[in-house]
N, C-alpha and C positions, 0 to 999 in steps of 0.2 A: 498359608502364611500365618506366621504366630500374630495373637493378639500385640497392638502395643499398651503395654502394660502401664505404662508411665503417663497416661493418656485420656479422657475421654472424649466424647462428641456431644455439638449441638447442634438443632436444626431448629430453626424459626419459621413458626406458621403463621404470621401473624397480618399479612397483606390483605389486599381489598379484590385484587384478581381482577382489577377492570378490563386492562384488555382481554383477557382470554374471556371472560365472560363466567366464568364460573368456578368454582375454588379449584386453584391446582394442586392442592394435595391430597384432592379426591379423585385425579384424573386417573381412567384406567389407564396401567400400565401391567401389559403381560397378565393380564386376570385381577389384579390386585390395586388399589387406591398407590398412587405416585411416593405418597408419604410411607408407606407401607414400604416401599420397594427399599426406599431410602435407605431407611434401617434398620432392614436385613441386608441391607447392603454394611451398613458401617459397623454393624454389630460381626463381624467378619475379624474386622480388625480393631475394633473397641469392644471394651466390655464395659464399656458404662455409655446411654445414650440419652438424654435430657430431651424434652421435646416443650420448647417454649411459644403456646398459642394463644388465642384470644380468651379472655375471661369465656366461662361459662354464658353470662347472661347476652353474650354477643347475637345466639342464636344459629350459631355452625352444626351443620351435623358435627357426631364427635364420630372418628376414625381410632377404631382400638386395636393399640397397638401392644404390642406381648411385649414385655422384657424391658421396657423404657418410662423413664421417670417424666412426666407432665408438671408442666410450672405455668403458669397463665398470668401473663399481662394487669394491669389493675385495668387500662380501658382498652378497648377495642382501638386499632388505629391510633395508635402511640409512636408508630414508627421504629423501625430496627435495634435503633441504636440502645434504645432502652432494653429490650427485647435481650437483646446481645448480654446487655451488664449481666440480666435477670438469671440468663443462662448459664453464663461463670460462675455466679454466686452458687448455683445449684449445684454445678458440678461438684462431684468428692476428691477427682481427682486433679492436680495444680497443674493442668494443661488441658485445653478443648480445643478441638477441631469444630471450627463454626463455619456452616453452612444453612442453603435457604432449603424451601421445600419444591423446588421449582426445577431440581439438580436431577431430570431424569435419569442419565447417565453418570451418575457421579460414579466414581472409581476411589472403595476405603486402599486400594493399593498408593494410591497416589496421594490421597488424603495423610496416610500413614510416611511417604516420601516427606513431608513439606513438617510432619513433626519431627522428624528426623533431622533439621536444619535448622533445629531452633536455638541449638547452641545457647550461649548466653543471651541472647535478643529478651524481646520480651514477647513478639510476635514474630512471625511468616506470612507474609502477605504478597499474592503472586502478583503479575500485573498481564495482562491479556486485551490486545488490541490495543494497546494504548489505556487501559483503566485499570487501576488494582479490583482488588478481587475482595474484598472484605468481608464476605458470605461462601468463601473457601480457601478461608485461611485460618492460621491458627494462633493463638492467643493463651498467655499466659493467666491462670485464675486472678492475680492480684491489678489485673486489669478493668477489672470491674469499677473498682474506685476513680482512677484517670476517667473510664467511661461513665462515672456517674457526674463527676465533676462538668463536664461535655455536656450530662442534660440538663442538671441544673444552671448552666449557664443558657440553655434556651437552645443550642445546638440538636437539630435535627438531621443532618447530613452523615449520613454510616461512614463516609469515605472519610471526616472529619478523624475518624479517630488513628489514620495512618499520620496523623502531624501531631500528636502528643504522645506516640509511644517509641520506642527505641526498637522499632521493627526490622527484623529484617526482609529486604523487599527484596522479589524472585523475578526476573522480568522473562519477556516471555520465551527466549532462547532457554533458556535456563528448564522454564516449566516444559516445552518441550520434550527435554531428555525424561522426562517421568511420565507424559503423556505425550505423543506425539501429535495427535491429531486436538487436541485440548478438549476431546468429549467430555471430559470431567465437569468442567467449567463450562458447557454448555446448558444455557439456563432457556424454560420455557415461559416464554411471555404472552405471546400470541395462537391461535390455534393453527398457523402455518408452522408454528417453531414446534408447537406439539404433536404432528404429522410426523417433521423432517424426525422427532424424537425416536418414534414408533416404525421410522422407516432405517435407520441407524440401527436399530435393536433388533431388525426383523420381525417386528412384532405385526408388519401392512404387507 
C-alpha cells in the first residue's frame, strides 16, 4: 500500500502504566519493545512519525527507535492532552494520525482509512463501545491551538477535546467496515489484555 503522503503520525508515550505494572511500550512484542512495533508499523503507511514522551529526567529507559522524530513533555505525567498539542506542533506535515503506545495491534491500513475521511472536518475521531477514540484518531495540525487553549484553561480530559473541534465522528458500524474485528483499537491496559494481545497475534 502507498505511503499517505498528505499525512503524518503520533504516538504518545507519556503514561504511568499502573495497571499493567510496568511500561508498556517496552512490552515484548514478537522479539521487539511494543513501541518499536508500533512504528514500523505506521511507518508502512507514514513517512513522517513523531514520538512524544516523558522528559529525559523522568528516568525511563529510552527505547531507540530508527527513523522517528522524539519530542518530550516539559514534566513527567502532564497528561495526553498536552502531549497531543506537543505532537502536532512537531509534525511537518498539516495532518497527524494520533495514537497511544499501548496499540499492540494497531493497523497503519486502517489508520490510513480514517485520514482518508477527513474531508473538510478538522478531525476523525472513531467511537468504539460506546467511547470515542481520541488516541486513534486523526487530527488536523492547526489543532494544537484549540488544544492548548483546553490546557490552559485547566482541562485535563483527552476526550474534552472532541467538543471544541469540528470533528468528524465515526461510530462504530462505520469503523467496522475498515476493521472488522476493531483490533486496531485494541488497547493494552492490564497484563490479561497483554496475553489476549500476544494470543491474537500468535505470538503464545
Amino acid at each position: 500500500m502507498p505511503v499517505v503522503e498528505e499525512a503524518g503520525a503520533i504516538v504518545l508515550v507519556g503514561g504511568r502504566s499502573s495497571r499493567m505494572g510496568q511500561s508498556k511500550a517496552a512490552l515484548d512484542f514478537g522479539g521487539v519493545p511494543l513501541l518499536t512495533r508500533i512504528v514500523i508499523e505506521l511507518k508502512r503507511r507514514f513517512d513522517e512519525v513523531v514520538i512524544v514522551e516523558a522528559p529525559a529526567s523522568a528516568g525511563r529507559a529510552r527505547i531507540e527507535i530508527v527513523g522517528a522524530k522524539i519530542v518530550h513533555d516539559e514534566a513527567a505525567f502532564e497528561g495526553p492532552l498536552d502531549a497531543l498539542r506537543r505532537g502536532l506542533d512537531a509534525i511537518e506535515h498539516q495532518v497527524g494520525f494520533a495514537c497511544s503506545c499501548d496499540l499492540p495491534l494497531l493497523n497503519a491500513d486502517v489508520a490510513a482509512a480514517l485520514v482518508a475521511m477527513l474531508d473538510g472536518f478538522d478531525g476523525v475521531i472513531p467511537e468504539v463501545g460506546g467511547k470515542i477514540q481520541p488516541l486513534h484518531a486523526v487530527y488536523r495540525k492547526r489543532c494544537a491551538r484549540a488544544i492548548e487553549l483546553l490546557v490552559a484553561g485547566g482541562e485535563k480530559r483527552l476526550t474534552a477535546v472532541a467538543g471544541v473541534l469540528n470533528a468528524r465522528r465515526v461510530d462504530e458500524d462505520e469503523s467496522r467496515k475498515i476493521d472488522p474485528q476493531l483490533w486496531s483499537f485494541f488497547n493494552v491496559n492490564t497484563p490479561q489484555d497483554y496475553r489476549r494481545a500476544l494470543e491474537v497475534a500468535g505470538l503464545v
